[in-house]
N, C-alpha and C positions, 0 to 999 in steps of 0.2 A: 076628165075622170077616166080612169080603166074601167073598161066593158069587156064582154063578148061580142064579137059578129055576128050575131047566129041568125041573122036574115037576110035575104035580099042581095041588094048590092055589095053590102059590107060583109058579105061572106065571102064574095067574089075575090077581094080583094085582102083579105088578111082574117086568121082565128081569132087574134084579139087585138083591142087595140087603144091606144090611151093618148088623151090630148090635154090640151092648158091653155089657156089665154091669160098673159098674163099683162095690166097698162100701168104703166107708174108713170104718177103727177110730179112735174117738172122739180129740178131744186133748184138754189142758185147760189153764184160766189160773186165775187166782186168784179173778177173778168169774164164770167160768161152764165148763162142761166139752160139748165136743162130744161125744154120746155115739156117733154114729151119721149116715154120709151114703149113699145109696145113691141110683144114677141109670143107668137103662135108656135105651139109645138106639134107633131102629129106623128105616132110612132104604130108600125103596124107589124106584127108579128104570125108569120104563117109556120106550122107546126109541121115539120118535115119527117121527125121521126120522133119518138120516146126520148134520146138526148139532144136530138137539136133543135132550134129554131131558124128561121129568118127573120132578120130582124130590119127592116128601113122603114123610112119614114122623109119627112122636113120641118125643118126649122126656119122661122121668117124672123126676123128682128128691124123696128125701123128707129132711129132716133131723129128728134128735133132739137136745133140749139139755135138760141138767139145769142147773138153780139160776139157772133165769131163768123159773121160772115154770112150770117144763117143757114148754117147749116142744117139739111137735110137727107140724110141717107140710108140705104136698106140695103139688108143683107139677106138671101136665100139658101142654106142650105141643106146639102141634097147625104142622106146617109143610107146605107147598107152594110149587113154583117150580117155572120153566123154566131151562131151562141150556143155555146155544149152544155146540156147539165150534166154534172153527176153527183 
């Protein structure tokens, strides 16, 4: 959900800031079965002036697949930007 920071640690580290969890239960075809997706977001937003922000955060995603081998693999990714309003 988007919050506020407004205490403590989480002030330290960003004015606002908004996360998701999100799991989806596997599907399946005839050559392979998703068994399992899972992806965390976590986005933090520090207020630099009246038009801008900073904006970074990460992103986790992990997937599972059966009858390809079993595959299993995860991805981390890393974000930063600026953002003008006007």
């Amino acid at each position: 959900g988007n919050q506020s920071a407004t205490s403590g640690f989480k002030k330290k580290l960003a004015d606002w800031f908004d996360w998701s969890f999100n799991y989806y239960l596997g599907a399946k075809s005839k050559e392979s079965e998703i068994k399992s997706i899972m992806a965390i977001d976590l986005r933090l937003l520090i207020k630099l002036s009246n038009n801008y922000l900073f904006d970074y955060g990460l992103n986790f995603k992990n997937l599972s697949v059966k009858n390809m081998g079993d595959v299993k693999t995860s991805q981390l990714d890393l974000k930063a930007g600026v953002i003008y309003l006007f």
